[in-house]
N, C-alpha and C positions, 0 to 999 in steps of 0.2 A: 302515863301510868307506870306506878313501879313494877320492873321486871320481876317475877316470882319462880321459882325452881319448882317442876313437877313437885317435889315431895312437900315442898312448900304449900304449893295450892291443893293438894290432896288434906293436909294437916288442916287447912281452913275451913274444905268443907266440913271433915268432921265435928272440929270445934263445934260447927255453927249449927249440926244435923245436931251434936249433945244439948245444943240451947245455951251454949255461950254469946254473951253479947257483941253484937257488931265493934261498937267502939273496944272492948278489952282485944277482940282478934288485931283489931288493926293497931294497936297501940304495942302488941306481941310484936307484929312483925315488921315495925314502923313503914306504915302504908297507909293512904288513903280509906278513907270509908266506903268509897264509891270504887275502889280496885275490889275490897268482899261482896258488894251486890253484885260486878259484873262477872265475878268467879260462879256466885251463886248460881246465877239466871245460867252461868255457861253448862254448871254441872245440872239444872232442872231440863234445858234442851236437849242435851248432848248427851249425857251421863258420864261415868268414869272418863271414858276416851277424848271427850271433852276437856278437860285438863293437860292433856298432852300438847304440845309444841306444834304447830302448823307451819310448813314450810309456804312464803310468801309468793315462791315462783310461779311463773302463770303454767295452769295443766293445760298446757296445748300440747295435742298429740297432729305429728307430723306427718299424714297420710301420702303414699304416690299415690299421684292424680292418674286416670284412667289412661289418657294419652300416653303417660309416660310406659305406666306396665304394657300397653299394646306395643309400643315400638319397641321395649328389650325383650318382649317373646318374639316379634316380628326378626331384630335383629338374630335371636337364637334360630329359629326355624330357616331364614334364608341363607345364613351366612353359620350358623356354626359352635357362635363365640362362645367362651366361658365369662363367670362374671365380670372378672377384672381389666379383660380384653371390653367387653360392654362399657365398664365404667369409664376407662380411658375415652373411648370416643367417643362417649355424651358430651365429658368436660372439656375434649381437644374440639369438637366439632360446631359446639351448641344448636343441635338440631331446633330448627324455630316449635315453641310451644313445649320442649322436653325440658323438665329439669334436673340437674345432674342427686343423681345418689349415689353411694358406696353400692364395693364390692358385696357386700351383708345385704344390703337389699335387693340387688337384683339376684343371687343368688336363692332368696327366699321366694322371689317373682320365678324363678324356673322352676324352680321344685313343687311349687302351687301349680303350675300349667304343666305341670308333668312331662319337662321337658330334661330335668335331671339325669345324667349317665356318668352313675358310680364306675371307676378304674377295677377291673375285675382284677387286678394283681396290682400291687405298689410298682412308679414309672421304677428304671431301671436306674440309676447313678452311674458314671464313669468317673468319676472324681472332680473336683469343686475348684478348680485351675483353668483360668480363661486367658484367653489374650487376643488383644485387637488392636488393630494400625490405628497410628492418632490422627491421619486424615483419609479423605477419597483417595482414591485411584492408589494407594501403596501398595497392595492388595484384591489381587480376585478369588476366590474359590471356583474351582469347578468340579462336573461327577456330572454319570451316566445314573440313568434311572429308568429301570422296565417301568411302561404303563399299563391301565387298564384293559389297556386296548393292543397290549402285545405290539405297541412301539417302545421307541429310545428318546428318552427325553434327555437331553444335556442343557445345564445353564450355569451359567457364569454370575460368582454372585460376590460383589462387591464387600471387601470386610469389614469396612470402617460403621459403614449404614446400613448392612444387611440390602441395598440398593441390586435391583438386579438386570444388568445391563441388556440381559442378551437370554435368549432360552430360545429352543425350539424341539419340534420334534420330528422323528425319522424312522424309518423303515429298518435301517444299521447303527448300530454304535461303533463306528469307526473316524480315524482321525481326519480323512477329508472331508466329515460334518463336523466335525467339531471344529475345525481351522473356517469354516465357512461363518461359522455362529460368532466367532472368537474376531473373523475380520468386521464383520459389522457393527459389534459391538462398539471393536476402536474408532471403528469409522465415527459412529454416532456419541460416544463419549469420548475419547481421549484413549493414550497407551496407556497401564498400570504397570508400577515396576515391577514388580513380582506376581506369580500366579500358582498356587496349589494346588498339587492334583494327586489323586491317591497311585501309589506304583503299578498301575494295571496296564497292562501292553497298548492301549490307545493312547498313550499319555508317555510312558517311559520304557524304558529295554534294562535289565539289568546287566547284558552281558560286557563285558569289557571291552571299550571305544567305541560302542556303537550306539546311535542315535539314529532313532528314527522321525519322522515331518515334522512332528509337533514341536519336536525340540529345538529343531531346527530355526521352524517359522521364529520362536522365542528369542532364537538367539542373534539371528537376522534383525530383530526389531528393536533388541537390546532387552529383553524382558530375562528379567533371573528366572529361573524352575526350579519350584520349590517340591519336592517330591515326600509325600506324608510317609512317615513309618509303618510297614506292617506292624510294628508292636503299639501304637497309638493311634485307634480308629477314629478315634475323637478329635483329630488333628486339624480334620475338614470338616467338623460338628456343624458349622454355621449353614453349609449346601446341605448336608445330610439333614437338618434339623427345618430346611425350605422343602428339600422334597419329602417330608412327612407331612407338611402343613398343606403340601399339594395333594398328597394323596385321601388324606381328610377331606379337604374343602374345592377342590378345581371342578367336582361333575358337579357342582352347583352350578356353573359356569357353562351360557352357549359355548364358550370355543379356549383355547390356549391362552391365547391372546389377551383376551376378555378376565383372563383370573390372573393375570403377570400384571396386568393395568391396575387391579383391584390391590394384590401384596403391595405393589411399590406406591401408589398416589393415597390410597382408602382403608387399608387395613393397620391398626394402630398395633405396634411392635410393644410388647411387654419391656425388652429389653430396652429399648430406644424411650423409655419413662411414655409410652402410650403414642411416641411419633409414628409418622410412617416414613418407612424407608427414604420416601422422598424428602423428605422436609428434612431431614438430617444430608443428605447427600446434597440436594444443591444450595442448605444452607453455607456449607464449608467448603 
């Protein structure tokens, strides 16, 4: 059948509504006889609108399936996540019977189950400059952190994976728990060269020649000490940006333990393209 332009088949049916004859229309617009009855019959079904263009593509609307929505609110309610954290470890994990959607749909799935929490202020910026060791073990971070519980949590946290070797927690934030946390960790991964620590007196002395354990332990083992500037808090961003994700998410969690197991092997890193710590650290 000859192609015809909207304006074109609008033009025919009039002709044809004035009582012009089939053969003069179709000879107007060199076209078949049987292209103006199937215009006709289209404008006596359909009317006007009828005439328009129809797209050939199939209308399939792509519904998520009930299992899917129940386990990204399940995963919201137990664990926390926002949507793109969600979306990562559908498609990194392929939970049996889920199928993967975009960050747009499960974020439509929380805000239906009213599990939405609008940012009561815009996050805060320190500026948009990062930097990170190109393999494991170049790098550790570490930092002291009060808990909930009116302890010291210290952990040591790997820069290259966001991997986190070593954490515990104490009664003191002082340096014979941290040299305790910091020998196990070696024991059970390896030395790192270098190790970050903000200038607070369990960590560094600023007075002239003097060094206290910590630096010591360092310098005994061959590790360089790398000491953050008071003028850049963002120095050690990567620990300081672990214990905020602890203080959100860890009382989900029976024990310490139990949420250090979860960051490093099960929870999918935004930064890491949706890995987890693990899979980036003893990939490389």
């Amino acid at each position: 059948m000859t192609k015809l332009s909207v304006k074109q088949r609008h033009w025919l049916v009039k002709k044809r509504l004035y009582g012009f004859d089939v053969e003069w229309i179709s000879n107007e617009l060199g076209i078949h006889r049987d292209t103006v009855y199937y215009w006709m019959d289209r404008f006596q079904k359909e009317g006007w609108k009828g005439l328009r263009f129809k797209s050939h593509k199939p209308h399939t609307i792509h519904r998520t399936s009930k299992e899917t929505v129940e386990y990204i609110i399940k995963l919201r309610e137990n664990r926390g996540w926002g949507p793109n954290r969600i979306e990562g470890h559908i498609k990194r994990d392929k939970p049996e019977g889920i199928k993967p959607v975009g960050h747009s749909t499960v974020y439509r799935i929380i805000c239906r189950a009213g599990l939405n929490k609008p940012l009561e202020e815009p996050r805060k910026t320190w500026g948009k400059k990062r930097f990170q060791r190109s393999k494991p073990n170049e790098m550790w971070q570490t930092d002291w952190k009060p808990t909930r519980d009116d302890d010291w949590m210290i952990t040591y946290l790997e820069d290259y994976s966001r991997f986190i070797p070593a954490s515990d927690v104490f009664d003191n934030a002082n340096t014979e728990n941290a040299l305790v946390v910091l020998e196990q960790a070696i024991e059970e991964y390896g030395r790192p060269q270098q190790i970050l620590t903000d200038p607070g007196a369990r960590f560094y002395t600023w007075q002239e020649g003097g060094k206290i354990q910590f630096t010591k332990y360092l310098e005994r083992n061959k590790i360089q000490h790398i000491v953050a500037s008071k003028r850049r808090p963002t120095t050690i961003g990567k620990v300081e940006r672990f214990n905020a994700s602890y203080e959100r998410e860890a009382w989900r969690f029976s024990s310490h333990e139990e949420y250090i197991h979860h960051y490093n092997y099960e929870r999918p890193h935004q930064a890491l393209k949706y890995l987890t710590p693990a899979d980036v650290y003893f990939k490389n």
